[in-house]
C-alpha positions as CSV (number, residue, x, y, z in Angstrom):
1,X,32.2,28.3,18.1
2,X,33.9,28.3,15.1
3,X,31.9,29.3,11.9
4,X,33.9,26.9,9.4
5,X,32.6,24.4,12.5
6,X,29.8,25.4,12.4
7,X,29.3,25.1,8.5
8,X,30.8,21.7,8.9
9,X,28.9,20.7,11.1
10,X,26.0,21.4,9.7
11,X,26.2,20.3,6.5
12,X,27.0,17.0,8.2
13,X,23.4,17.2,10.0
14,X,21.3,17.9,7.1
15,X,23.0,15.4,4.3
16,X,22.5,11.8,4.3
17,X,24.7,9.6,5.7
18,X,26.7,6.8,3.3
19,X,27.5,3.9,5.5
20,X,29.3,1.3,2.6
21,X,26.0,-0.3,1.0
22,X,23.8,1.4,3.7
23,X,22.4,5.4,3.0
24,X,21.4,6.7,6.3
25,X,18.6,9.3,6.1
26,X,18.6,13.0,7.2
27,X,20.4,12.3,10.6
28,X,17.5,14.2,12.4
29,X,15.1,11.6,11.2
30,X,17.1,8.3,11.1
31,X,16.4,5.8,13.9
32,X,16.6,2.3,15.1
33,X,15.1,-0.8,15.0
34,X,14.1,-4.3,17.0
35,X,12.1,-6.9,17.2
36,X,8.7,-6.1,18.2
37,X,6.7,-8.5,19.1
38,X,8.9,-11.8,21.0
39,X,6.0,-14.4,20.2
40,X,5.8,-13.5,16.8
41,X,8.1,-13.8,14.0
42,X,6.0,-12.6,11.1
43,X,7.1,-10.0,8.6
44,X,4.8,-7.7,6.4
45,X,6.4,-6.8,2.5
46,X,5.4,-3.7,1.6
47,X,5.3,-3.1,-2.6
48,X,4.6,0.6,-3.6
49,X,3.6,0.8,-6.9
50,X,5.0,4.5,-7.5
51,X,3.2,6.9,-9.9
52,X,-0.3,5.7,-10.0
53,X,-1.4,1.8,-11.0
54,X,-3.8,1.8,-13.5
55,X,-6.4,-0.7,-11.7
56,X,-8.4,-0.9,-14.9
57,X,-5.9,-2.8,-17.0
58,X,-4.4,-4.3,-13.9
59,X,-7.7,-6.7,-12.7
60,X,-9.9,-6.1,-15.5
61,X,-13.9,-5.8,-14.9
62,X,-14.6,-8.4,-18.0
63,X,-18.7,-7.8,-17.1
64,X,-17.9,-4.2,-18.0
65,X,-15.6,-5.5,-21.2
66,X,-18.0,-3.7,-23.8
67,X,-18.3,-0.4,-21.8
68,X,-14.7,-0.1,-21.3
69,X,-13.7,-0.5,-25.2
70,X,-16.0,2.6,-25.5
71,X,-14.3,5.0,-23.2
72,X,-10.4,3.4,-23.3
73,X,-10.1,2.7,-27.3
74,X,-6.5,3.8,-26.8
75,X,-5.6,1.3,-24.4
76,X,-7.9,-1.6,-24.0
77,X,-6.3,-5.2,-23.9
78,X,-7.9,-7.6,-26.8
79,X,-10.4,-9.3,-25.1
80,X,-8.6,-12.4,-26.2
81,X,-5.4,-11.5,-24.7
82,X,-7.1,-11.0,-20.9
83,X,-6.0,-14.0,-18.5
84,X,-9.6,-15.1,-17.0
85,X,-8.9,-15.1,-13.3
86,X,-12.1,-16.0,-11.9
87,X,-15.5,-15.0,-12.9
88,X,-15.9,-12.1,-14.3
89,X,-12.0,-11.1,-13.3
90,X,-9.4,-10.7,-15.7
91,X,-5.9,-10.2,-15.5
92,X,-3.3,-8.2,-17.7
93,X,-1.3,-10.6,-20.6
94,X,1.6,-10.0,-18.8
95,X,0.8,-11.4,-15.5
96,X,0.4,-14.7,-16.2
97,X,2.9,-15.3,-12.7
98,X,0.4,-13.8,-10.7
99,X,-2.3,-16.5,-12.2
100,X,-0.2,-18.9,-10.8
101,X,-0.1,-17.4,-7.5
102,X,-3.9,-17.0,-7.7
103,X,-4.1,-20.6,-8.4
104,X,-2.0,-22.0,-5.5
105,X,-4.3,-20.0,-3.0
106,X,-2.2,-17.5,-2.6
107,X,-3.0,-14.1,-3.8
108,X,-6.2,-12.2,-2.6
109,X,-7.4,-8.1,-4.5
110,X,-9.3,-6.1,-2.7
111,X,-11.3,-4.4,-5.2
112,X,-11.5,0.3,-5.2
113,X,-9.5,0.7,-2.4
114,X,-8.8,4.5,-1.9
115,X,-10.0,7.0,0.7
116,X,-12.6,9.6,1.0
117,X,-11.8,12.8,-1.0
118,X,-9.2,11.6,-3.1
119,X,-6.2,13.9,-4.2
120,X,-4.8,13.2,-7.1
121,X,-1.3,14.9,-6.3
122,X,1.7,12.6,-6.4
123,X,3.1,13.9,-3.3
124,X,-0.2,14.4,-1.3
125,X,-1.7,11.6,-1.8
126,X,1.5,9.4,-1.2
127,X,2.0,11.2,2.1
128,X,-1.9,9.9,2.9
129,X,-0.8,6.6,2.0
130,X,1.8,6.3,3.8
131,X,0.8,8.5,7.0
132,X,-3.1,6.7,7.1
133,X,-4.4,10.5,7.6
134,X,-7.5,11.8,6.3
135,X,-7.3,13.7,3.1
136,X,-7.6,17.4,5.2
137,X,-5.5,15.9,8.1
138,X,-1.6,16.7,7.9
139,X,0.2,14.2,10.2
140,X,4.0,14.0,10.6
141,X,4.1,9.8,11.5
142,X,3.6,7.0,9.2
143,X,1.0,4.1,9.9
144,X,3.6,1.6,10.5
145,X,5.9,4.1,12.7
146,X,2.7,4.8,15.0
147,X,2.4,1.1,15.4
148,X,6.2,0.7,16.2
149,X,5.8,3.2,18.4
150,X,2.7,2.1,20.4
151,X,5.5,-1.4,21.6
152,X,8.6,0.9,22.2
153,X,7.8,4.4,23.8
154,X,11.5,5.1,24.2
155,X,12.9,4.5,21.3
156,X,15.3,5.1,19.3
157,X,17.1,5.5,23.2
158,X,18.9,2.8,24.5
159,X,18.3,0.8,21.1
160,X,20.0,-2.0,19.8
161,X,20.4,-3.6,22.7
162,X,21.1,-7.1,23.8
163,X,17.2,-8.5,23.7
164,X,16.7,-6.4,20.3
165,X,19.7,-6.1,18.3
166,X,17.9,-6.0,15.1
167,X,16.1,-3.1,13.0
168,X,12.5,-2.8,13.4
169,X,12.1,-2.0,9.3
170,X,14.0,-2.2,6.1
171,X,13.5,-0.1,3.6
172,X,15.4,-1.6,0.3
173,X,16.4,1.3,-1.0
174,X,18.4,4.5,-1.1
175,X,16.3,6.5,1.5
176,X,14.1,5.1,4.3
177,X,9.8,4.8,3.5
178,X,7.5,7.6,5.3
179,X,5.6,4.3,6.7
180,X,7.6,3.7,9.4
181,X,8.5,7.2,10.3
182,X,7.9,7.6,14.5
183,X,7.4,9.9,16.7
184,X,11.6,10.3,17.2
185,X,12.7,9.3,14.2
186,X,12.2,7.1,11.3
187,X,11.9,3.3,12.3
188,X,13.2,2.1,9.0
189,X,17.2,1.5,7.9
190,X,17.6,1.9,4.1
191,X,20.0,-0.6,2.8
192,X,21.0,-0.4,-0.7
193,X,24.0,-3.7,-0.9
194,X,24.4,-5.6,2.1
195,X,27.7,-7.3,0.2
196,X,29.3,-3.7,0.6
197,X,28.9,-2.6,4.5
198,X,31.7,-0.8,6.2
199,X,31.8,1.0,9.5
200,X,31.0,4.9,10.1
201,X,33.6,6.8,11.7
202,X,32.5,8.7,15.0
203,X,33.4,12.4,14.3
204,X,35.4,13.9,16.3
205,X,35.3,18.0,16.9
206,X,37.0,19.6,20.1
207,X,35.6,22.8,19.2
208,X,32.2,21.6,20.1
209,X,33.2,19.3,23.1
210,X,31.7,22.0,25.8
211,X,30.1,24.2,23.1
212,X,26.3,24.6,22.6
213,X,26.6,22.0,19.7
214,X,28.0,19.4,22.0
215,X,24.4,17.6,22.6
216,X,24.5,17.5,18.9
217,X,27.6,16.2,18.2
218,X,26.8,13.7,21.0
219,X,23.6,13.0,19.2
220,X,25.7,12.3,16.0
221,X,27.8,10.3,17.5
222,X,24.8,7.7,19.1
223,X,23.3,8.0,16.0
224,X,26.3,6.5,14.2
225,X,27.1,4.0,17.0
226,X,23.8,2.2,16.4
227,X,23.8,2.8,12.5
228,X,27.1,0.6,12.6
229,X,25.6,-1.9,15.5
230,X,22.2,-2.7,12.7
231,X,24.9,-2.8,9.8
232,X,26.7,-5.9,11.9
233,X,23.9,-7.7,12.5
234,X,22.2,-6.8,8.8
235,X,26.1,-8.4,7.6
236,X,25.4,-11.6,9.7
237,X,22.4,-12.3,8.2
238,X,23.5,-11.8,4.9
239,X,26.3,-14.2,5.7
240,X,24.0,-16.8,7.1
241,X,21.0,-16.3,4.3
242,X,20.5,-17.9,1.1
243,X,18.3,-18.2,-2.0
244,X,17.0,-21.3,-3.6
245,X,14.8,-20.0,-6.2
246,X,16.3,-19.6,-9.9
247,X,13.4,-17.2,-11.2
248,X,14.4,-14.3,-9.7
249,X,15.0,-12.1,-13.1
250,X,18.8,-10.6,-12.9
251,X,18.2,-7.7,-14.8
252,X,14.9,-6.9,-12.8
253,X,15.3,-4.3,-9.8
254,X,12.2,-5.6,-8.0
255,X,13.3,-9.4,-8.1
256,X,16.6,-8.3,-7.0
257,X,14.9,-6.3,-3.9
258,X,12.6,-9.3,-2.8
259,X,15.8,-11.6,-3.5
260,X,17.7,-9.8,-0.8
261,X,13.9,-9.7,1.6
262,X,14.0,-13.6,1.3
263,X,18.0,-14.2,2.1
264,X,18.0,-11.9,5.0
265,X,14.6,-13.3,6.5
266,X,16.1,-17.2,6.2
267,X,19.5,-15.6,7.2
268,X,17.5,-14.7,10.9
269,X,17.4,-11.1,10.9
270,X,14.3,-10.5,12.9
271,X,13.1,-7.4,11.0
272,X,9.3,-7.3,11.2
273,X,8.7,-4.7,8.0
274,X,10.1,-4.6,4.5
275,X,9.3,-1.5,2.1
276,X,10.6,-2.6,-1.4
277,X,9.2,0.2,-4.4
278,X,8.6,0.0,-8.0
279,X,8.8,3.0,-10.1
280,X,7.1,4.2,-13.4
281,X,3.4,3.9,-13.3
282,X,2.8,7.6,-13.9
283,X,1.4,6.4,-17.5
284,X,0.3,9.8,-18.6
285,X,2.0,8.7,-22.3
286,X,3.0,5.6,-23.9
287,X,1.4,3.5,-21.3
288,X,0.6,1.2,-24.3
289,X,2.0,0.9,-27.9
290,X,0.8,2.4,-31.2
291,X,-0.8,-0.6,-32.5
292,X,-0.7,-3.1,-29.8
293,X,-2.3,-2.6,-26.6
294,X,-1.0,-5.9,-25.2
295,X,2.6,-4.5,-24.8
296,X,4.5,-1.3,-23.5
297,X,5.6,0.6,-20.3
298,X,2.5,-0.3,-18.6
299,X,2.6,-4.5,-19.7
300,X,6.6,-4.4,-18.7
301,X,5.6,-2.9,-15.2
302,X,3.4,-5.3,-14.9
303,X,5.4,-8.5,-15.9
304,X,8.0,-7.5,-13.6
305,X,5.6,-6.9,-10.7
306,X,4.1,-10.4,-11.1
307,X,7.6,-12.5,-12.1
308,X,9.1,-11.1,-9.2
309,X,6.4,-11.8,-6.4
310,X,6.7,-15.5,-8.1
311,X,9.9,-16.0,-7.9
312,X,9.9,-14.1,-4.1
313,X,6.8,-16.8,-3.6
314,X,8.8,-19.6,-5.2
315,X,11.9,-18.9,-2.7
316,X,10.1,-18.6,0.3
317,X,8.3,-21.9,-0.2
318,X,11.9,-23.7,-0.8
319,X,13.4,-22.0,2.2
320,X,10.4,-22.9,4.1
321,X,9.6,-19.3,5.6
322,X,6.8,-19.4,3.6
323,X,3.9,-19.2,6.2
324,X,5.7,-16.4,7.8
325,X,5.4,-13.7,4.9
326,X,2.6,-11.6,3.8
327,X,3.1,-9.1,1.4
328,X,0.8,-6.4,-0.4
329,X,1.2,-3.9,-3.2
330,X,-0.3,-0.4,-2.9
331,X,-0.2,2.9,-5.4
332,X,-1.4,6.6,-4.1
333,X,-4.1,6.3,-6.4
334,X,-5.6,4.4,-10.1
335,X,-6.4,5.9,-13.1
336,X,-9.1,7.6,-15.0
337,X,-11.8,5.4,-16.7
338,X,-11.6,7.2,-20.3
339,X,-7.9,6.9,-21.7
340,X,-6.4,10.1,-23.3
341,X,-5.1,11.0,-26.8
342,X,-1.7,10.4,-26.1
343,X,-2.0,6.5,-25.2
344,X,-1.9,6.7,-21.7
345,X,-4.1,7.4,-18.4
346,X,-4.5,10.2,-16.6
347,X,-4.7,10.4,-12.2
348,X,-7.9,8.8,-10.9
349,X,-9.6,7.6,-7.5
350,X,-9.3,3.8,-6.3
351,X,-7.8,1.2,-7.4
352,X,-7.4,-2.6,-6.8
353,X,-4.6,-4.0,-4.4
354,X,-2.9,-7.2,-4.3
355,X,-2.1,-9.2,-1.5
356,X,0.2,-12.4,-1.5
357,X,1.3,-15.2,0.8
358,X,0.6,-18.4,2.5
359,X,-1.6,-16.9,5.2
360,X,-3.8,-14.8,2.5
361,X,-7.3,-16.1,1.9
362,X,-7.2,-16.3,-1.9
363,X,-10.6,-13.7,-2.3
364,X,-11.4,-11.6,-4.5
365,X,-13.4,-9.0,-1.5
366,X,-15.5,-6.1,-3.2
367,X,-17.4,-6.2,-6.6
368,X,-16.5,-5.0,-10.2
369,X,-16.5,-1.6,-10.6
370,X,-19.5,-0.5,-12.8
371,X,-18.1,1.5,-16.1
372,X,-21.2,3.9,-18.0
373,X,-20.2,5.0,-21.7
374,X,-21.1,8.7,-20.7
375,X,-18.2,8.5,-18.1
376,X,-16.7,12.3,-18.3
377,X,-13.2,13.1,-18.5
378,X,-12.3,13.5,-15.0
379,X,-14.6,10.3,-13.4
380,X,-12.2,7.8,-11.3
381,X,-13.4,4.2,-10.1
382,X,-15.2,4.9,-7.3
383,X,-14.2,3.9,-4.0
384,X,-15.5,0.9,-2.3
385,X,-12.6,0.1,0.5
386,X,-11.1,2.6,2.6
387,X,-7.3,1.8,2.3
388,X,-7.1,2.0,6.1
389,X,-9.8,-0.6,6.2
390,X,-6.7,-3.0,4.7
391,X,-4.2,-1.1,7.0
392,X,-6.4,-2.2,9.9
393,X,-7.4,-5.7,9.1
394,X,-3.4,-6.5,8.5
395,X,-2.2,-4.8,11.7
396,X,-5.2,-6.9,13.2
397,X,-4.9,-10.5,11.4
398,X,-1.5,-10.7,10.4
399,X,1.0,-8.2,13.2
400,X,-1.8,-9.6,15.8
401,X,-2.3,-6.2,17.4
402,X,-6.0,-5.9,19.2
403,X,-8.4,-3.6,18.1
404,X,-8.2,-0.9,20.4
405,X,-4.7,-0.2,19.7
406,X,-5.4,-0.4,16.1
407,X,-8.1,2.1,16.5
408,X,-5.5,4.3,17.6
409,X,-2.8,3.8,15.6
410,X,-5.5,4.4,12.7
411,X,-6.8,7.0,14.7
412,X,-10.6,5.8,14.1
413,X,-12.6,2.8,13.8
414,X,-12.7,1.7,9.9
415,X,-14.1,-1.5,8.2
416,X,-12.8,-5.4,9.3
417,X,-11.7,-6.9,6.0
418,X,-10.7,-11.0,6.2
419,X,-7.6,-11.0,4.5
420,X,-5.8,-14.3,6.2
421,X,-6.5,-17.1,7.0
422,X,-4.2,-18.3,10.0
423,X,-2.1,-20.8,7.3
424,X,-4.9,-23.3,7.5
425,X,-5.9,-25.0,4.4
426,X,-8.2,-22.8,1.6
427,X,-9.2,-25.5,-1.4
428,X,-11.3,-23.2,-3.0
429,X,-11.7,-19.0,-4.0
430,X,-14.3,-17.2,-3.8
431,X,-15.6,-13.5,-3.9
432,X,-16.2,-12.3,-0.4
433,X,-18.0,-8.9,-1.5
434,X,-20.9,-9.4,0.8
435,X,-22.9,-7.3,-1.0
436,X,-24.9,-5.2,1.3
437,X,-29.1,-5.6,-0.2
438,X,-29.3,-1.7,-1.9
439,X,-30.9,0.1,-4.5
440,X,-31.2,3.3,-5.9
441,X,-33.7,4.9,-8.2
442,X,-34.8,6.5,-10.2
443,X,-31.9,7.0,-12.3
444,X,-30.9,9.5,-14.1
445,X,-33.6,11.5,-11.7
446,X,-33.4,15.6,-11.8
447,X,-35.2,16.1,-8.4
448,X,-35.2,13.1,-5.4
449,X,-33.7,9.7,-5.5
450,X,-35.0,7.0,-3.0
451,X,-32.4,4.4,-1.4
452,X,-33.5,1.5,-0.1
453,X,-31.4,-0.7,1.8
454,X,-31.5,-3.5,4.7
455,X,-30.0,-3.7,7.9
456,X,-29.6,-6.3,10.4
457,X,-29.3,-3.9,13.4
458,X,-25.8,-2.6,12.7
459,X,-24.2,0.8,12.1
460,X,-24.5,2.2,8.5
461,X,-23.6,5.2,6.3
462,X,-24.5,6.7,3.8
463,X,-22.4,9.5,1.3
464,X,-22.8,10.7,-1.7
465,X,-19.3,11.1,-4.1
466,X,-18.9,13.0,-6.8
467,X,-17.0,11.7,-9.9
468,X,-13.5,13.3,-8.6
469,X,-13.8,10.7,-5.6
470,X,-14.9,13.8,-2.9
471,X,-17.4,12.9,-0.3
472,X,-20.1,15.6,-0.7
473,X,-22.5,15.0,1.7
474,X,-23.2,12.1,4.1
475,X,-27.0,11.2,4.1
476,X,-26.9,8.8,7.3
477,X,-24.3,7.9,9.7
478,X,-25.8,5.9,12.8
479,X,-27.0,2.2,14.4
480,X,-30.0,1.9,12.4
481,X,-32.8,-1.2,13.4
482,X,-33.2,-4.6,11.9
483,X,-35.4,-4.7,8.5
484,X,-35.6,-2.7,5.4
485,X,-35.4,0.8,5.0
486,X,-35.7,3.9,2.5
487,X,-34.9,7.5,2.5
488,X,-35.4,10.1,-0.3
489,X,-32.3,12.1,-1.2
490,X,-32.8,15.6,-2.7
491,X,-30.5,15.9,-5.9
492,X,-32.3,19.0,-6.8
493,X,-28.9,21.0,-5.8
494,X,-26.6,19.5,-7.3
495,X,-24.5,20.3,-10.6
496,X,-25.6,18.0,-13.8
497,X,-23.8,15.0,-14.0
498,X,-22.7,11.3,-12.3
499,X,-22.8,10.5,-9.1
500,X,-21.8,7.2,-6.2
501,X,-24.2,6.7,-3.7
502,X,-21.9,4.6,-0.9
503,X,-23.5,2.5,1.7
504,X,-20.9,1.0,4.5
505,X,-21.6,-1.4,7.0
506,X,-19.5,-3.0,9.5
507,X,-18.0,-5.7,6.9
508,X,-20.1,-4.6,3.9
509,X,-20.0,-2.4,1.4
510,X,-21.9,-1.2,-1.7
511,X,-21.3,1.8,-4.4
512,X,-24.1,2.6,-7.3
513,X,-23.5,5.4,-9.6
514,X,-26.4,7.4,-10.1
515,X,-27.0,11.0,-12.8
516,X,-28.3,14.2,-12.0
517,X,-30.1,15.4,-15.2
């Protein structure tokens, strides 16, 4: 072989490919899509809030209101200013939209959602996010690609085809979401402008007809046969799709995103996942302005997030696909409870999530976080969900996949969360914490602590976490019998300082921060 063909070649392999409005990723990892399941034609919207959502000033704890103007001067909203969701929830001044969703019985938070061991890394925690790996555990498939996987074993071979011409995900976007990456490629199609499609040329290189490159070249070639088969059938849908809605904001990326979701979904494109991203919440500095805490980068992330799920809310309901759409935001990880000098928020643990649609039971699930005055600089919300407890209950409730395969796609058993309600009529909210019956003392203690808890014959475990969101030891982990119960944990060991004891059940959960003097 040639070495200019070679270089050529090459280069071709490891760029991405343009295809008109559609950016193809790294060849090696692009793939193909379907329809998965034939009896169901129910799509999941995926919103990744990129950089780290501040939870705190997101849903506000208002029954920790006095605690959190003591350790966030520089960025605590006027209590004035909150929008009173429910109780003792508040929401941010600049998502009044996402009150209105609340209101129609339509949005549902999951309160300190996170995972054991937090990292607070950008990248690595994203990569857990998006893989559903523990925080030691290096996988190189996404949650979503494991599940597409699981229904097509020999894919991306053989794929479109006549009984699934259509891609499996969408990522809107310039490259394709880790989330749906497979076990042979990525599962998701990155379209950027479906108004601007055009056909890839097959390459064509003699040189490499009988050379050792030819299963590559072959491989190209496939590769851009289907890539122009998905753009024909993303053009017809874009064709036949419209939008009703006028509230989609113009000069708003994420409306426009979620504009093009709800035109290609009416316009019949069969895609079962959509990965849409908004950028920006890495609010080190200037998440707030000098002056006025109710407005700034933060606020204007914020009121963009929530106008744009209510005007992708307010189209789906006119195009009536409305009981076919779920959607839920996520973010790698929240924010520290003490603001910094600078105006901002520094990388923390958990973090509330939103989810949205007809089908969502309107809940608030899990219990304000509790917010101490002597918090130190590094303490996060504690964790009270495990984010693959949500990944499970929607692959379970909403894609209708049974447990077992769940388990594995998970790759363990986690916590059933009711998220959805099958689209029948909810007239009423209301917080589904299910508080598990728990209490710690004495606290602050400098030797023992005694737990007491009750149990009605289930599995339960118990860990201890230290502010940094790690999992340092787990006191009990087994079926324990019907009744009360207490144990005496020895603190003795430990470093001065805070502490979350964390009991789990089945479908409950409870965290109490405790201090080692």
């Amino acid at each position: 072989m040639k070495r200019r063909s070679f270089i050529k070649t090459s280069s071709l392999l490891s760029t991405p490919l343009i295809f008109g409005g559609i950016p193809v990723a790294p060849i090696m990892n692009n793939t193909f899509s379907s329809f998965v399941n034939q009896d169901s034609d129910r799509v999941l919207v995926l919103i990744q809030l990129t950089g780290g959502n501040d939870g705190l000033n997101c849903i506000i704890p208002m029954d920790q209101y006095a605690s959190l103007v003591e350790v966030r001067p520089q960025v605590i909203i006027p209590e004035n200013d909150i929008i009173s969701l429910e109780g003792d929830i508040g929401l941010h001044p600049s998502m009044s939209a996402m009150e209105s969703i609340f209101k129609d019985g339509h949005l549902g938070i999951v309160q300190g959602v996170g995972y054991p061991n937090q990292n607070r890394s950008h990248f690595r925690s994203t990569d857990i996010w998006q893989t559903g790996s523990d925080a030691d555990t290096y996988l190189d498939t996404g949650w979503l690609g494991r599940y597409f996987d699981h229904f097509n074993e020999n894919f991306p071979a053989d794929y479109p085809n006549k009984d699934c011409p259509d891609p499996f995900a969408l990522t809107i976007g310039s490259s394709v979401s880790e989330t749906c990456q497979g076990m042979s490629g990525n599962f998701s199609l990155a379209l950027v402008d479906p108004e601007n499609l055009s056909q890839l040329a097959t390459p064509v290189n003699n040189d490499l007809n009988e050379g050792c490159y030819a299963d590559k070249l072959d491989f190209l070639n496939k590769t851009i046969e289907q890539t122009n088969a998905y753009g024909s059938v993303i053009q017809e849908a874009n064709d036949l799709g419209s939008n009703i809605s006028t509230l989609y904001n113009e000069e708003d990326n994420l409306a426009q995103k979620l504009k093009l979701v709800a035109k290609l979904i009416k316009g019949g494109l069969q895609t079962k996942v959509y990965v849409v991203s908004l950028g920006g919440f890495d609010t080190h500095a200037g998440q707030v302005e000098e002056g006025n805490t109710t407005i700034g980068v933060h606020a204007e992330l914020l009121r963009e997030l929530s106008e744009a799920i209510y005007a992708f809310h307010d189209d789906l309901k006119a195009l009536d696909i409305f009981d076919r759409v779920a959607g839920m935001t996520y973010s790698e990880f929240g924010r520290r409870i003490r603001s910094n000098f600078s105006n901002g928020t520094d990388h923390g643990t958990a973090a509330p999530l939103m989810l949205f649609g007809s089908c969502v039971l309107p809940n608030i699930h899990g219990e304000n976080p509790e917010i101490s005055t002597d918090v130190d600089d590094q303490e996060g919300v504690p964790m009270q969900y495990d984010f693959r407890s949500v990944y499970g209950s929607v692959l379970s409730d909403w894609l209708e996949v049974e447990d077992e395969v769940v388990n594995n796609i998970l790759q363990g058993e986690f916590q059933k969360i009711d998220l959805f309600n099958n689209c029948s009529t909810v007239s009423t909210t209301e917080n589904t914490s299910n508080p598990v019956a728990l209490r710690v003392y004495p606290i602050p203690s400098d030797q023992k602590v005694t737990i007491e808890f009750e149990s009605k014959g289930e599995h339960i475990k118990i860990s201890i976490f230290d502010t940094l969101g790690h999992e340092i030891n787990v006191i009990t982990n087994q079926n324990i019998s019907s009744g009360t119960h207490t144990l005496h944990y020895d603190i003795r060991d430990l470093p001065f300082g805070p502490y979350f004891i964390r009991l789990q059940t089945e479908k409950s959960q409870k965290t109490i921060r405790i201090v080692k003097t």
